[in-house]
Backbone as a ProteinNet text record, in pm:
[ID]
protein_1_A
[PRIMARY]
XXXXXXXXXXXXXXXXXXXXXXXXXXXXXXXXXXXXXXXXXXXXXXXXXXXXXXXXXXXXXXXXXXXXXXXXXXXXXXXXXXXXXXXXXXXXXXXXXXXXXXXXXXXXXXXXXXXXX
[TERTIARY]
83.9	0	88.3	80.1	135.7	94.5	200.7	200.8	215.5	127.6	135	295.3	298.8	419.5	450.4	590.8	613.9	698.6	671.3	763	788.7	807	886.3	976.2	1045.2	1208.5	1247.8	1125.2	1155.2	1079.1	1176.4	1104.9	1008.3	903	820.9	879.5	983.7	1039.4	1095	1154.9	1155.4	1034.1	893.2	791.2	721.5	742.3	678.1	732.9	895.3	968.7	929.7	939	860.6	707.1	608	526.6	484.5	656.5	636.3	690.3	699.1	795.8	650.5	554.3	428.3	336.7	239.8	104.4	-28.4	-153.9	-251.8	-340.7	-419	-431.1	-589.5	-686.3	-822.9	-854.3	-941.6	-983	-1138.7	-1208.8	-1376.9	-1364	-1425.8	-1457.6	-1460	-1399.7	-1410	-1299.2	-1233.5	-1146.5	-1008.6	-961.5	-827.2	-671.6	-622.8	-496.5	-403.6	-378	-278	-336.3	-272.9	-311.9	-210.2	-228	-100.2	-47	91.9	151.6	152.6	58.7	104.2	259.7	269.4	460.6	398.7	511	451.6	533.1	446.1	457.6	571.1	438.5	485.6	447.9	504.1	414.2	314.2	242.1	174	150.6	94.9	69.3	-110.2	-126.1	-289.5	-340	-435.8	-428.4	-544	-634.6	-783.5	-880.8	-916.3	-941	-898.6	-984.3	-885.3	-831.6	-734.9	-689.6	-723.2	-699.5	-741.2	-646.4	-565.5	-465.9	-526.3	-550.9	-626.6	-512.1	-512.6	-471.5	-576.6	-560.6	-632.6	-706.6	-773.7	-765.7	-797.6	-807.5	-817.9	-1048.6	-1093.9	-1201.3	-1318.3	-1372.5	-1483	-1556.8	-1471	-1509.8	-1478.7	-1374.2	-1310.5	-1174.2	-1172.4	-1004.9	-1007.6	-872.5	-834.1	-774.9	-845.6	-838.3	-686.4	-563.7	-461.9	-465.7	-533	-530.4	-571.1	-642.7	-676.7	-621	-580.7	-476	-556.8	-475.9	-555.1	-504.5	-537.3	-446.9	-290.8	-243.8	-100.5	-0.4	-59.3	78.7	95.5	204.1	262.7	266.7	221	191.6	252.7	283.9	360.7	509.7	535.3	707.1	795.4	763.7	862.7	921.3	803.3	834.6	927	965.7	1031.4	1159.5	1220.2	1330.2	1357.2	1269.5	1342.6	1251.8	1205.1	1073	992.6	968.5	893.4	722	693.1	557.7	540.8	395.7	354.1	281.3	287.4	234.6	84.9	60.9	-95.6	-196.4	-286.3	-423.6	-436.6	-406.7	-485.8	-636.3	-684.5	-816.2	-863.6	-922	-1005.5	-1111.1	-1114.3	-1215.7	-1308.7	-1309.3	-1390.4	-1330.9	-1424.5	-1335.5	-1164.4	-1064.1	-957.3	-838.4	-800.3	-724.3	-598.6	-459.9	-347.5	-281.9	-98.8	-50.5	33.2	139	159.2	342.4	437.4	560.9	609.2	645.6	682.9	874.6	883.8	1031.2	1109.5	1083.4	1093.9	1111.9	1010.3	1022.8	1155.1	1132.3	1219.5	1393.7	1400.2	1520	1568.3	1448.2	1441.9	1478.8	1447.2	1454.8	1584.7	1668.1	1793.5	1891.4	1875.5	2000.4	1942.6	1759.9	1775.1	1835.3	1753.6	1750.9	1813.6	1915.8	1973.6	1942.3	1921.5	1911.3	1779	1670.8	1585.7	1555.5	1650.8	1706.8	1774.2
-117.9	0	124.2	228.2	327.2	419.1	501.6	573.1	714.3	810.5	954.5	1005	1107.5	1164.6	1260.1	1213.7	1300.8	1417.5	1564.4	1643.9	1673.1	1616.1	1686.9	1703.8	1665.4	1665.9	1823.7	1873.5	1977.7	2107.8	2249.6	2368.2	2395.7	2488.7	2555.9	2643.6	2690.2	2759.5	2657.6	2558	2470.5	2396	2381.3	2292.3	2443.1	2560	2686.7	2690	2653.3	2698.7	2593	2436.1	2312.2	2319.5	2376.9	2444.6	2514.6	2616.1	2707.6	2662	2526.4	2484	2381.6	2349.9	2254.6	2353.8	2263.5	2333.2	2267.3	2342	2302.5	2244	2069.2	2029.6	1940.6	1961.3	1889.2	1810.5	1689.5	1600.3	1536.4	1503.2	1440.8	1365.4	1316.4	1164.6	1121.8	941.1	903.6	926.6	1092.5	1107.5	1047.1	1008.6	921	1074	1014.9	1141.8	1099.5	984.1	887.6	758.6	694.8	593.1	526.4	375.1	292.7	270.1	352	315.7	427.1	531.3	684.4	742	845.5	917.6	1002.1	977.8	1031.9	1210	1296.8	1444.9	1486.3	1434.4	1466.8	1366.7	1405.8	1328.6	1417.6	1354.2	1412.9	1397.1	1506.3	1439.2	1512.9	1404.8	1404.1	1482.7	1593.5	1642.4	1658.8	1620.9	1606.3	1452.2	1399.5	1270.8	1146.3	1078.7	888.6	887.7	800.8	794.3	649.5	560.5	429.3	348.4	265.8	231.2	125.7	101.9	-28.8	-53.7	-198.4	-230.4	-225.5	-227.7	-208.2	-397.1	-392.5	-519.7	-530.3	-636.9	-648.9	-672.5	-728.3	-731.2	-580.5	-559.4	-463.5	-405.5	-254.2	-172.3	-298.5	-318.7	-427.6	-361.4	-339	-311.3	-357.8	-411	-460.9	-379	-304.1	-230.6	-288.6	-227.1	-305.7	-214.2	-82.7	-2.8	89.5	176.4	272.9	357.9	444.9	561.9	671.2	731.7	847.4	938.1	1067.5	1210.2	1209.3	1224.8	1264	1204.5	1126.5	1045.2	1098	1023.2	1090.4	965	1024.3	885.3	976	865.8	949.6	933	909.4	977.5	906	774.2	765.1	807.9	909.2	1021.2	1059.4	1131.9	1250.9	1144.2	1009.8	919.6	901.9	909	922	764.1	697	607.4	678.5	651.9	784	719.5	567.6	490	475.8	492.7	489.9	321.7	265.3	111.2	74.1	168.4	164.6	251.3	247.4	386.1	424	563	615.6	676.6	695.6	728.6	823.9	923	1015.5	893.1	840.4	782.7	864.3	943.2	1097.6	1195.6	1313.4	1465.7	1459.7	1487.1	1492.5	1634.1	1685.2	1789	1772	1801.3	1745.6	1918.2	1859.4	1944.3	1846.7	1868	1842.1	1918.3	1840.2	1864.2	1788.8	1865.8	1810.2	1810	1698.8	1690.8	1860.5	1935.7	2036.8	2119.2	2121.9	2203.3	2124.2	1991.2	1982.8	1973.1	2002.3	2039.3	2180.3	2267.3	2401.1	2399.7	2331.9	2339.5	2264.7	2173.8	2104.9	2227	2314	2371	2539.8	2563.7	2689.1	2634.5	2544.4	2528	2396.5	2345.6	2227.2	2163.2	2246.5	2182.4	2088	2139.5	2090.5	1935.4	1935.7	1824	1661.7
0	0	0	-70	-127.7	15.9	73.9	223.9	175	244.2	225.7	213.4	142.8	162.7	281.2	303.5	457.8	461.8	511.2	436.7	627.3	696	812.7	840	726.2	758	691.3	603.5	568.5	651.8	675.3	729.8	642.7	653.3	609.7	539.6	486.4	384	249.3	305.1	201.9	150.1	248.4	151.5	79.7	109.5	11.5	-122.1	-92	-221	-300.9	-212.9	-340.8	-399.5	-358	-367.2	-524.3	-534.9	-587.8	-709.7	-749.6	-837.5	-928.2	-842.8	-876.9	-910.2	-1015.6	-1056.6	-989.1	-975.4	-912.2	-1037.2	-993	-1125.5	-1019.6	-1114.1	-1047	-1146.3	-1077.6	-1175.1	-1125.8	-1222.7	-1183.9	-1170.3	-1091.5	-1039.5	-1194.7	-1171.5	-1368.3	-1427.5	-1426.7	-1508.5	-1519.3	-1598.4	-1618.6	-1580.4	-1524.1	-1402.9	-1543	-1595.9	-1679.4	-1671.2	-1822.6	-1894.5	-1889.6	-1907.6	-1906.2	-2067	-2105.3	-2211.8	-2227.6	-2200.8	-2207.9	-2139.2	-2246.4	-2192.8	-2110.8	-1977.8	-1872.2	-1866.1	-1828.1	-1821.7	-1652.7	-1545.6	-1449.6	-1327.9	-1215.5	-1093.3	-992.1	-934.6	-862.1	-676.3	-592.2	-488.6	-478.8	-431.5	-411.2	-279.9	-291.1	-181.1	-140.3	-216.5	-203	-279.9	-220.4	-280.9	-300.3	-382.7	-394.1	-534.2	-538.4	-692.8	-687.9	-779.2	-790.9	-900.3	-877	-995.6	-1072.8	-1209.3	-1289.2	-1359.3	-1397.3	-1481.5	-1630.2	-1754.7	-1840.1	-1902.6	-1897.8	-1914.4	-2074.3	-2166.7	-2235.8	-2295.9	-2217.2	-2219.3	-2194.8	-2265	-2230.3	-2179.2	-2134.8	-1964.1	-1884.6	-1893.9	-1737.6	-1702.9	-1568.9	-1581.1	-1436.6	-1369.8	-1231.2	-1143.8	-1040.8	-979.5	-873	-867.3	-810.8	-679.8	-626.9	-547	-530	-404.1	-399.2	-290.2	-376.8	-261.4	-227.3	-95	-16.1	-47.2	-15.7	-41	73.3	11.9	67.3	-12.6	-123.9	-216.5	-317.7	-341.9	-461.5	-577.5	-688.5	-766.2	-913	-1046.8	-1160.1	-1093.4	-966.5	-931.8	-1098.4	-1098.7	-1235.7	-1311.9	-1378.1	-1479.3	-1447.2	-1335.6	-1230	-1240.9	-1274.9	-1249	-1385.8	-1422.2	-1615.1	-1692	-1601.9	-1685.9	-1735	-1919.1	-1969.3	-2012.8	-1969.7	-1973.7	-1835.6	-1830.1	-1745	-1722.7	-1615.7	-1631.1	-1617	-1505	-1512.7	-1546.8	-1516	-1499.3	-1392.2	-1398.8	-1271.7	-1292.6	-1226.7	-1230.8	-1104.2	-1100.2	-1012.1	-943.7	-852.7	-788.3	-682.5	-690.7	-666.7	-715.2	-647.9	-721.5	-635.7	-717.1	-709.4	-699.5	-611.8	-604.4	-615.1	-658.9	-692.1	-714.5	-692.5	-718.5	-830.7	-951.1	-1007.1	-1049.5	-1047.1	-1053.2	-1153.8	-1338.4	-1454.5	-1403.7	-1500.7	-1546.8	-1549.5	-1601.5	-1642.9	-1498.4	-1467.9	-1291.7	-1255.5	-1220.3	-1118.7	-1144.5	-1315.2	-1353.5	-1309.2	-1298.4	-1287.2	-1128.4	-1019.3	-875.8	-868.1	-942.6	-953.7	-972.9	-1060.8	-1063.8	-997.6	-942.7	-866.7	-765.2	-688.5	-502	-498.5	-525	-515.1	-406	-303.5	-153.6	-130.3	-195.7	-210.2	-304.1	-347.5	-440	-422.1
[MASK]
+++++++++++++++++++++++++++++++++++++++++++++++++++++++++++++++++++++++++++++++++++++++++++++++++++++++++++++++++++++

């Protein structure tokens, strides 16, 4: 089971500046976050809602639900490691609030705020 993310090791000046590096991203209940085989953009942490991981199955509207996560995780991290497919589906299993940190940002926070890194 996939565990909230823990930022206590960081001050409140460092989780503002990581903050300031992510975009605010909502999703409907239903809506697909990422698809499996899709190139992945960014990762996310969930800060409102369930996400739900499927596998896609081959049969019609069937897919195998392998998990359902709470707000505080971070799901996508791959992308962010340089895996550019994503393996499963995520899915909004209610309304969904997320912040969202691309490849791109966190190249941008690598060579602003290294520390954060």
């Amino acid at each position: 089971m996939l565990k909230p993310v823990e930022f206590d090791m960081l001050t409140p000046e460092q989780i503002s500046k990581i903050n300031s590096y992510m975009e605010p991203f909502t999703f409907s209940e239903g809506e697909f976050i990422y698809r499996a085989g899709e190139a992945g953009q960014r990762g996310y942490i969930v800060d409102e809602g369930e996400v739900r991981f499927e596998i896609p199955n081959e049969e019609l509207d069937s897919e195998r639900v392998l998990e359902i996560v709470p707000p505080g995780v971070l799901l996508g991290e791959s992308v962010l490691l340089g895996i550019n497919e994503h393996k499963v589906n995520a899915v909004a299993n209610s309304p969904v609030k997320a912040r969202g940190l691309s490849r791109d940002a966190l190249e941008r926070m690598r060579s602003e705020d290294p520390e954060l890194t």
